[in-house]
C-alpha positions, 0 to 999 in steps of 0.5 A, a space after each residue: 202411705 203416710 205415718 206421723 214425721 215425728 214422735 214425742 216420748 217425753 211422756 213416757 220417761 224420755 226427754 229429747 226433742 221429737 224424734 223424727 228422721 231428717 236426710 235433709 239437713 242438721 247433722 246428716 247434711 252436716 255429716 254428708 258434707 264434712 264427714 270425711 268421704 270414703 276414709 270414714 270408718 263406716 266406709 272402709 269397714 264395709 270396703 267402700 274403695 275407689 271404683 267399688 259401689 257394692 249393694 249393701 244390706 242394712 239389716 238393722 237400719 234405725 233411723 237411716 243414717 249409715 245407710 244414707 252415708 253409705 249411699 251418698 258414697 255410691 253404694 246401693 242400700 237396703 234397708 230393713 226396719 222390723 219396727 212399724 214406727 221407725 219404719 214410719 219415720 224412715 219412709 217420711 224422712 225419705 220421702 221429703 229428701 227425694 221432694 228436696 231434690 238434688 243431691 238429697 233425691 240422687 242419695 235416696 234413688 240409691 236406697 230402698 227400704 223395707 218393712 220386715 225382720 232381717 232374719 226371715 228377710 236375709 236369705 231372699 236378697 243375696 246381699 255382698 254386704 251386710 251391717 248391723 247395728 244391734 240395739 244394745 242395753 242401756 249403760 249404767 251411765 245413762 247420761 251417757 247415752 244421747 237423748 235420740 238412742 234412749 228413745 228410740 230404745 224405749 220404742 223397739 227395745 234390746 235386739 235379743 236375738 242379735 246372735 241369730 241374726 248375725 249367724 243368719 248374716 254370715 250364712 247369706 251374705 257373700 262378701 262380708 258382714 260388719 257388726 257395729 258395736 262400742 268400741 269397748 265392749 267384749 266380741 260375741 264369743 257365739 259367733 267366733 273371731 272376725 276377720 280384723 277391727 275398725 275402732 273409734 273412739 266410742 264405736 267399732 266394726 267386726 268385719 267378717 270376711 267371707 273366705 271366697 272374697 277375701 281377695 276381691 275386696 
């Protein structure tokens, strides 16, 4: 299987460079070595702690950065990408990363990917943990908003059905469920209180805690 390692949009309105999926260097290796370990917020949202390497669940995976930092912490990740062509630049930035070798190969060996709608697919994992990274709309301020995510919005759109999928979420997952989402934007009241809150300074993560493990992690 091949796919093209990388996208132009700049004819249809977006500027940016090429979108393309790089587990290898620029800011993932940046990420990877001065990202600050398992006291990152991405970690503790989804209970990475000394001794624990759960198998997380990404259900809305992008471009593979989360669950690449997840995996390079211990975890075991799945990825799920609905989109065909992120689905592409997902498994060429995989595949190169597991060519570089070394610590690239060992973070890949911990991660599979799958092609498909996390909706349908959730219920056949049994995953302890799940994240999701919906695709929001565009601010009104769209400078705001890197280059990278404009494109990638252009080509998959606004996950309309980001309510479904978090109720599918918490009826699977076994351990908990963390949604990302901007640190000032309002809970989804359909889906009730989460169990507590990880802000940043631009993003947060609701965790839900799923009452038969809220002792275990």
């Amino acid at each position: 299987m091949g796919y093209e390692k990388s996208i132009n949009l700049s004819q249809n309105g977006v500027a940016g460079k090429p979108l393309a999926c790089n587990f290898v260097s620029g800011a993932v290796g940046h990420r990877l070595r001065f990202g600050g370990g398992r006291g990152q917020d991405l970690a503790r949202a989804v209970g990475l702690k000394p001794g624990i390497n759960p198998h997380i669940v990404d259900a809305t995976a992008g471009l593979g950065r989360d669950a690449f930092l997840m995996a390079s912490l211990g975890a075991t990740v799945t990825l799920i990408e609905r989109s065909p062509i992120i689905f592409g630049l997902l498994y060429d930035g995989m595949a190169m990363a597991s060519k570089a070798g070394g610590m690239s190969a060992e973070i890949i060996d911990r991660m599979t990917l799958l092609n498909g709608d996390s909706i349908n697919l959730l219920p056949t994992l049994s995953p302890e943990i799940i994240l999701i990274d919906p695709m929001h709309p565009s601010r009104k301020k769209s400078a705001l908003v890197k280059a990278e995510m404009r494109q990638i919005r252009e080509l998959v759109g606004v996950d309309g059905d980001q309510i479904e999928l978090m109720r599918v979420a918490l009826e699977n997952a076994s351990k908990r469920v963390v949604l990302k989402w901007p640190s000032r934007a309002a809970s989804m009241a359909e889906i009730g209180l989460c169990s507590h809150q990880i802000i940043g300074k631009s993003v947060r993560y609701d965790v839900f805690m799923q009452y038969s493990s809220q002792i275990q992690i």
